[in-house]
C-alpha positions as CSV (number, residue, x, y, z in Angstrom):
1,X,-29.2,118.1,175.3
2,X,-31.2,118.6,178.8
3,X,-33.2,115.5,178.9
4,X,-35.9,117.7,180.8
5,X,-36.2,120.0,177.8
6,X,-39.4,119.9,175.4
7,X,-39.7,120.2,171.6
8,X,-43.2,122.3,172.3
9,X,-44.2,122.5,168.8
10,X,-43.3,118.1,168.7
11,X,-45.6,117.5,171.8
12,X,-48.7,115.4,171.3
13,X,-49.4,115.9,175.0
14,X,-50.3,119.7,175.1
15,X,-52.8,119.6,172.8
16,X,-54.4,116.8,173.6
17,X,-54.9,118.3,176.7
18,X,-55.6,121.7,175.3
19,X,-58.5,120.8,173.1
20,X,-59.8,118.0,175.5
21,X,-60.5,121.1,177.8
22,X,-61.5,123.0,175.5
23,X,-64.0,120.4,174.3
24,X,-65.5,120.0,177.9
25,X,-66.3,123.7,178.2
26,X,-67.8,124.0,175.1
27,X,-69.9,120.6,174.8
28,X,-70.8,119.4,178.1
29,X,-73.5,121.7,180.1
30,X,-72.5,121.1,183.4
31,X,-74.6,124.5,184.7
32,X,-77.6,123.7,183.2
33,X,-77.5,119.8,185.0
34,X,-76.4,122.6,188.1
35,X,-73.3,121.0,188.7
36,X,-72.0,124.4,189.7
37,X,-68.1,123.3,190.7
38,X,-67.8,121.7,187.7
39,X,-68.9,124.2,185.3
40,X,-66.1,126.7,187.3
41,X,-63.8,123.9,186.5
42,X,-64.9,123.7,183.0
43,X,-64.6,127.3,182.5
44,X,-61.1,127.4,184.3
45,X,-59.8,124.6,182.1
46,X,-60.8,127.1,179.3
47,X,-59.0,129.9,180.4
48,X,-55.6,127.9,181.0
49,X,-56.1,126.5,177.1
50,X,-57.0,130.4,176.0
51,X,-53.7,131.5,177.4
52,X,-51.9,129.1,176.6
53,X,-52.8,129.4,173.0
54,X,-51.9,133.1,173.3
55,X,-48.2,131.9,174.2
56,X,-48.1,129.6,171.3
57,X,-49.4,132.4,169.1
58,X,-46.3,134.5,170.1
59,X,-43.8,131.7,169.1
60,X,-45.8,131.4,165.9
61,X,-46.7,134.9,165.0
62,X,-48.7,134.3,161.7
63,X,-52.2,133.0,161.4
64,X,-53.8,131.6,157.6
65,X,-56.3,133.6,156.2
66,X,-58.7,131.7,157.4
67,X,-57.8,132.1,160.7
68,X,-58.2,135.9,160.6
69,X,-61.7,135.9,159.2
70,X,-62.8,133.7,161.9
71,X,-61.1,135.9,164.7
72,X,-62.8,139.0,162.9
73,X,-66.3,137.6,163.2
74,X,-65.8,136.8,166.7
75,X,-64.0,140.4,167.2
76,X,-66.9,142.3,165.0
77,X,-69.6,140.7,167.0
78,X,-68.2,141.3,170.3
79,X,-67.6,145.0,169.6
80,X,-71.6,145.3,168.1
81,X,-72.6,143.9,171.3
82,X,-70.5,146.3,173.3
83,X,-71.8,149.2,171.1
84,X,-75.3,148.0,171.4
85,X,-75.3,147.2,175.5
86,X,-76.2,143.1,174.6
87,X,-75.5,140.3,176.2
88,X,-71.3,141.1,175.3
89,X,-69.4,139.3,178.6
90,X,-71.4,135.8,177.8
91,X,-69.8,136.1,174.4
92,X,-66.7,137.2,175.6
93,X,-66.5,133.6,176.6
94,X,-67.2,132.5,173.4
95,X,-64.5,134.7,172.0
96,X,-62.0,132.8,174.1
97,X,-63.0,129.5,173.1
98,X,-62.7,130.0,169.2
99,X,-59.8,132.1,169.6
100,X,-57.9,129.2,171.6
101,X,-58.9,126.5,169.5
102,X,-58.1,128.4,166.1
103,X,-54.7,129.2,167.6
104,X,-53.7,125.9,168.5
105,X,-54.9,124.4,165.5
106,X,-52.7,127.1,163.9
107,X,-49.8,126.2,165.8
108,X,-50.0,122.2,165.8
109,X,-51.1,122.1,162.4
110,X,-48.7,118.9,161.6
111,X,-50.3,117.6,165.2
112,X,-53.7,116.9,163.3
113,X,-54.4,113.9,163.9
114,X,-54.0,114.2,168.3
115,X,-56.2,117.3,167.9
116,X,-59.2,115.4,166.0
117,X,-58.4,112.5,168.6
118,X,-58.9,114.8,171.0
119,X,-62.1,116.2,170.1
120,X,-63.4,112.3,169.4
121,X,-62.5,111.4,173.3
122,X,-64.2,113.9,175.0
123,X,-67.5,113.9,172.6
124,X,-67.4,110.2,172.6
125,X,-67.9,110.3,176.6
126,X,-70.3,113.0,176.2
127,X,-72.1,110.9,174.2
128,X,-72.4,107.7,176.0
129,X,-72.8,109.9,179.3
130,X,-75.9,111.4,177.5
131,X,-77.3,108.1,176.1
132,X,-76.9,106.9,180.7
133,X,-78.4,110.2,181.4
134,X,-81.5,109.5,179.1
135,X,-81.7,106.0,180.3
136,X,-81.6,107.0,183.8
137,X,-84.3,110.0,183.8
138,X,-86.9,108.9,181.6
139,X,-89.0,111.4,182.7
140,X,-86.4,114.1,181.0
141,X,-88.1,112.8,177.5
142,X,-91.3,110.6,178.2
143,X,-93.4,113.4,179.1
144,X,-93.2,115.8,176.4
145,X,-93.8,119.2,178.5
146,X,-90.5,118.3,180.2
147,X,-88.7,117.6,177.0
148,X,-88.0,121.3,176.5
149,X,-86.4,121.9,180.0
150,X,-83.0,122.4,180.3
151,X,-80.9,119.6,182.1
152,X,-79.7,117.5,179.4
153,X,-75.9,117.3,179.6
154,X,-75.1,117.8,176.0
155,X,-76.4,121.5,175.2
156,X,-78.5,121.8,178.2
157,X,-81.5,121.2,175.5
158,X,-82.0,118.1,173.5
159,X,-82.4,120.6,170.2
160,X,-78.8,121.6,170.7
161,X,-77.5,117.8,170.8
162,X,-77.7,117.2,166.6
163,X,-74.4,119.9,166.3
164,X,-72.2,118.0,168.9
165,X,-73.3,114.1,167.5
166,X,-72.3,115.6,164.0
167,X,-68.8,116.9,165.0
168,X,-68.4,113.6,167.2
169,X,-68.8,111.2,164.3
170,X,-67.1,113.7,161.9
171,X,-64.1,113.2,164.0
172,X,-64.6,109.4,164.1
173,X,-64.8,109.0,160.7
174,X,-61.4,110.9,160.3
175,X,-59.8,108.5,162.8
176,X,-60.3,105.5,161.5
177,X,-58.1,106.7,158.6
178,X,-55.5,106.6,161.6
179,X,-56.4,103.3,163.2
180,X,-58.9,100.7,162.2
181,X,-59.1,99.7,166.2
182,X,-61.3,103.0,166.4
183,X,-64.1,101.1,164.6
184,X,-64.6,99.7,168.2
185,X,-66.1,102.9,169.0
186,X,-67.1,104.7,165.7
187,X,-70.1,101.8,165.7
188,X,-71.7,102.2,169.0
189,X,-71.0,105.7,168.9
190,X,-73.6,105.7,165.9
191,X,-75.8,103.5,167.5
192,X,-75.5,105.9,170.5
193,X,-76.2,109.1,168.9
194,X,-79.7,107.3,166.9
195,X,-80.7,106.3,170.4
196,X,-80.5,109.9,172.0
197,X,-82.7,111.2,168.8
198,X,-84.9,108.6,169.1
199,X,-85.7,108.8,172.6
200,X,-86.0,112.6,173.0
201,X,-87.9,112.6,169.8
202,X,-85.9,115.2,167.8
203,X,-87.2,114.1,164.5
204,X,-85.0,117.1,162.1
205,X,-81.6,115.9,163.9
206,X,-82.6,112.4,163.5
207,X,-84.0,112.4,160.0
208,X,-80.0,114.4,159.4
209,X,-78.2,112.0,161.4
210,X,-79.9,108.8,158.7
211,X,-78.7,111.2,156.0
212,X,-75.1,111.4,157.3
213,X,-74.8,108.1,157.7
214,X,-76.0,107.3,153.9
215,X,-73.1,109.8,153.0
216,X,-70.5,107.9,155.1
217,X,-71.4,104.5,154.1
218,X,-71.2,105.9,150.0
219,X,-67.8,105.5,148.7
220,X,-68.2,106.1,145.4
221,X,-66.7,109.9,145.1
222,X,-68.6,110.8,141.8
223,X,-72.2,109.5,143.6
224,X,-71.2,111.6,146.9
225,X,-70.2,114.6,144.9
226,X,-73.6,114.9,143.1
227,X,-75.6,114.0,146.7
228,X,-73.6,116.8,148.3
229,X,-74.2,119.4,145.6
230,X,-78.3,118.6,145.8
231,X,-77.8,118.8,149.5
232,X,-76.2,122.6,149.8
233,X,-78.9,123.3,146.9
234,X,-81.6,122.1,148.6
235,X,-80.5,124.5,151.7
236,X,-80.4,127.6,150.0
237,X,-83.6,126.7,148.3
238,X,-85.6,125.9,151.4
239,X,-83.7,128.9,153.4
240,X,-84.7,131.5,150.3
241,X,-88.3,130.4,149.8
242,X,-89.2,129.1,153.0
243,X,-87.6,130.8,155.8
244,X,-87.3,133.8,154.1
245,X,-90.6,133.9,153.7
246,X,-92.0,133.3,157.1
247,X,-95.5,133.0,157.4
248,X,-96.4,134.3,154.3
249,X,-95.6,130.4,153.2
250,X,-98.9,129.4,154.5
251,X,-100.5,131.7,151.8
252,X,-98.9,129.4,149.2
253,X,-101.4,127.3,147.8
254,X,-98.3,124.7,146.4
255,X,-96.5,124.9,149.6
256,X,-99.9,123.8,151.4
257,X,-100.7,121.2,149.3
258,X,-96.7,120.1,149.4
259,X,-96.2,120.3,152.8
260,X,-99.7,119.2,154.1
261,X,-101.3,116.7,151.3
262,X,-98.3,115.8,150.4
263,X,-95.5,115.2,153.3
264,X,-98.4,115.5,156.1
265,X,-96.6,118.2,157.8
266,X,-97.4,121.6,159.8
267,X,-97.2,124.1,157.9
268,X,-96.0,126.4,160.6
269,X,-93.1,123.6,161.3
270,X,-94.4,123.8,164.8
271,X,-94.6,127.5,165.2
272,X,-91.4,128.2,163.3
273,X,-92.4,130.4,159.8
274,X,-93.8,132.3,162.9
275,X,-90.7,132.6,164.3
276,X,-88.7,133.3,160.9
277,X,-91.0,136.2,160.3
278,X,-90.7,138.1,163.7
279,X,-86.9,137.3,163.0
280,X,-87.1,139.2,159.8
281,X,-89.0,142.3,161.0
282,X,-86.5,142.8,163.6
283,X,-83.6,142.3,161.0
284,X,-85.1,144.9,159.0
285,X,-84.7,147.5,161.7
286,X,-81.1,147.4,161.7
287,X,-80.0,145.4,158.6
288,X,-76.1,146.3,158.1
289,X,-75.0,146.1,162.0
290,X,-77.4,144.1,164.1
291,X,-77.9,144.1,167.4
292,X,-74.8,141.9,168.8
293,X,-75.1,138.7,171.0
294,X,-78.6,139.0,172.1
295,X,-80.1,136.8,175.0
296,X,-83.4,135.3,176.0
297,X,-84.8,138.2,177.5
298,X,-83.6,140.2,174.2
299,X,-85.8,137.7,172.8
300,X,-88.7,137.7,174.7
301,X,-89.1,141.5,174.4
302,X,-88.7,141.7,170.7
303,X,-90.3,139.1,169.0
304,X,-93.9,138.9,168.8
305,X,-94.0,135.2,170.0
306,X,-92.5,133.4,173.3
307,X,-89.5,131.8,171.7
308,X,-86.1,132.3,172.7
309,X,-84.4,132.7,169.0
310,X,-85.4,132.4,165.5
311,X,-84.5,129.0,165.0
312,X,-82.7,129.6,162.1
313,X,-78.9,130.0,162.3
314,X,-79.2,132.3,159.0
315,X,-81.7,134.5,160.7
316,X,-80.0,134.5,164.1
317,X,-76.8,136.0,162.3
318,X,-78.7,138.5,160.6
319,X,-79.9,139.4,164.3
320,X,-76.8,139.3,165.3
321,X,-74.8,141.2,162.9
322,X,-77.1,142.0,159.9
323,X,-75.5,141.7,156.5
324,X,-72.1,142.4,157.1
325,X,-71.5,139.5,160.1
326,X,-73.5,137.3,157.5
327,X,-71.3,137.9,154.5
328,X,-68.1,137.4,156.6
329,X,-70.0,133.6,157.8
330,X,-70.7,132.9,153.8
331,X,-66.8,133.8,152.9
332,X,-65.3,131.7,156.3
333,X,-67.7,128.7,155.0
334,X,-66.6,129.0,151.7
335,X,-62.9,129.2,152.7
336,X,-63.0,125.7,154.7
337,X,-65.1,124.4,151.6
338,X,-62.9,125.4,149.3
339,X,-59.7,123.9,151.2
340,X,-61.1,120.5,151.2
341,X,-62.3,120.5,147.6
342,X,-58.1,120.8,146.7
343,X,-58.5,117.0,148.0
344,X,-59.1,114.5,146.0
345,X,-60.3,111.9,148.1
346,X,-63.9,110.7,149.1
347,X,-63.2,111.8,152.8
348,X,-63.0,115.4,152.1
349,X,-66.4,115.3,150.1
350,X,-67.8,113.5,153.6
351,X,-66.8,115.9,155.2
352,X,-68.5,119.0,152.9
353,X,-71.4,116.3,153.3
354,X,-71.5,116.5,156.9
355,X,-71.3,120.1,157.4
356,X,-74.0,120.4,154.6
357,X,-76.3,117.9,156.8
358,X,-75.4,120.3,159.6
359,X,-76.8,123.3,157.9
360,X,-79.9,121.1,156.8
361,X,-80.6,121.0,161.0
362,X,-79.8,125.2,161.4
363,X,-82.3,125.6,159.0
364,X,-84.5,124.9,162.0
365,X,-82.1,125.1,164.9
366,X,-79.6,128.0,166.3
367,X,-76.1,126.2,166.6
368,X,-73.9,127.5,169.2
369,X,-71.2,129.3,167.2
370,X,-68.5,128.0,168.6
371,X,-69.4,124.9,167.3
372,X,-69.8,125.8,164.1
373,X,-66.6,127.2,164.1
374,X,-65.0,124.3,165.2
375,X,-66.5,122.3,162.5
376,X,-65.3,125.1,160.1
377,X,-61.9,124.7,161.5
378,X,-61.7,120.9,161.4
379,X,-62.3,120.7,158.2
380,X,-59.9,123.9,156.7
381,X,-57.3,122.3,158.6
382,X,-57.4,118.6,157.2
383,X,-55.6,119.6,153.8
384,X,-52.7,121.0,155.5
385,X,-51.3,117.4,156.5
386,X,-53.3,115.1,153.8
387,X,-52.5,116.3,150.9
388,X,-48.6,115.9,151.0
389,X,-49.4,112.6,151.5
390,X,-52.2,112.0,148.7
391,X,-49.3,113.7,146.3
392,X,-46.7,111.5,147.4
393,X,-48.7,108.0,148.3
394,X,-45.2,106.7,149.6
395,X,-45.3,109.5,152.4
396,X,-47.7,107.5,154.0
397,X,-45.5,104.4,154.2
398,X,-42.7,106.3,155.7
């Protein structure tokens, strides 16, 4: 045997490196911080992991069912932009990225563990390089009209930070199942992520991030089953009567007294039920198709108030795609869901609860798909190598 030869498929190395780029490009915002080069480099790194993961999906050839869904979403949405003269070559990027990372999660299935290592690396960096970052430029947080500017490294805006700190400590809670040394950083990477919130003020993704840790700390898998099942009820309720209702919730005499006497809130939820009802007029227009990949200016021109989005991830997919793209999100969530509820074992239900927490925050904030994807896609994927080893408890010792 050639001693310069490689088992591809055996290599720990490739995609490590394959998602670490990938990870870069999709979580750090090196163009909104106009760090121009790097962004090219970032975008470059994932293009080299895109092709790549085409040539591993030609030695593979097949792709779960799972797998498919996701790559018709991205596909469907891309071709509705196209048809509809949107913003289609930013999503073309966006395309990539999900189609890279659900091939080489395809292919290096039995590699599980280096991919969620991976992903815990570069977001761990991003984290603590955020945490400097807001240390360093007070003024990017202290004074509230500049709290909204872009320049924050993680999501260019501190409201797109909550989706990256979830994924970050989903994937450090998997790897301490794989070495107790990553406590070292699992702890201070909590501490970390609270900081950010606290400092930039983002009281939904910090209120979240108190409600994930409550989850991780439970280990009682009866207690955590019935928290997570109030949690995703919760969600629909709040998205059906709430955000579905837009502002006709401030006409509700036992939401007011709720929301106002009760929790001392806005009613609007600073300018949002405003936002949820433009949202819904303009889904109403085209309610099957959508209008594909829209972008600020998209916004700005049709919506009747001057926010870029709906601020509601529901909403933005109706925009997006209307009912069909929607239905194609509920049946991808429900097949990762459904994949981790074959495990029994109390990190699987963390992990339903930390994707439910995540849809607590895009009841008020538009994710970046990608990410949501990825969190989709870690946690369909952690069955295919845990539960041999649940069945057969000795597997682990070998």
């Amino acid at each position: 045997m050639n001693l310069l030869q490689i088992d591809i498929q055996q290599s720990k190395l490739i995609p490590f490196v394959a998602i670490s780029l990938l990870m870069t490009h999709l979580s750090v915002s090196f163009f909104d911080m106009e760090m121009f080069m790097a962004s090219y480099a970032a975008l470059a790194g994932m293009l080299l992991a895109f092709f790549g993961s085409l040539l591993l999906l030609g030695r593979q050839r097949t792709l779960h069912l799972f797998d498919f869904l996701v790559l018709m979403f991205v596909f469907i949405l891309e071709g509705i932009s196209f048809m509809n003269g949107t913003d289609w070559k930013n999503w073309l990027y966006s395309t990539l990225s999900i189609s890279a990372y659900i091939f080489i999660f395809n292919y290096y299935q039995e590699q599980y563990r280096t991919l969620i290592l991976s992903i815990l690396i570069v977001l761990s960096i991003a984290v603590y390089c955020q945490l400097y970052q807001c240390a360093t430029h007070p003024e990017m947080w202290l004074i509230e009209e500049n709290k909204d500017n872009h320049g924050f490294l993680l999501g260019g805006n501190y409201n797109q930070m909550g989706s990256r700190f979830i994924i970050a400590l989903t994937a450090g809670m998997l790897s301490i199942r794989y070495s107790k040394w990553l406590w070292l950083n699992l702890v201070p990477l909590f501490i970390s992520c609270f900081a950010i919130l606290f400092m930039v003020r983002s009281m939904t993704a910090l209120s979240c991030l108190f409600l994930f840790l409550l989850f991780f700390l439970i280990q009682n898998k009866r207690l955590l089953s019935f928290g997570v099942i109030g949690v995703y009820v919760g969600v629909i309720l709040f998205q059906a009567i709430v955000c579905f209702s837009g502002t006709g919730l401030e006409n509700n005499d036992l939401a007011r007294w709720f929301i106002v006497d009760i929790l001392e809130k806005d009613m609007t939820f600073t300018g949002r039920t405003e936002m949820w009802d433009s949202a819904l007029r303009i889904f109403t227009n085209s309610p099957i198709w959508g209008y594909g990949f829209v972008d600020s200016d998209w916004y700005r021109a049709h919506m009747s108030n001057r926010a870029v989005g709906a601020h509601n991830y529901i909403l933005n997919t109706l925009i997006y795609g209307g009912i069909m793209l929607l239905t194609l999100y509920f049946i991808i969530a429900a097949k990762s869901i459904g994949n981790l509820i074959r495990i029994n074992d109390t990190v699987s239900v963390k992990m339903i609860a930390a994707f439910g927490v995540m849809c607590i925050m895009m009841l008020f904030e538009v994710y970046e798909t990608p990410l949501v994807f990825l969190m989709l896609t870690v946690m369909y994927y952690y069955p295919g190598q845990e539960l041999p080893a649940i069945q057969n408890p000795d597997a682990r010792e070998q």
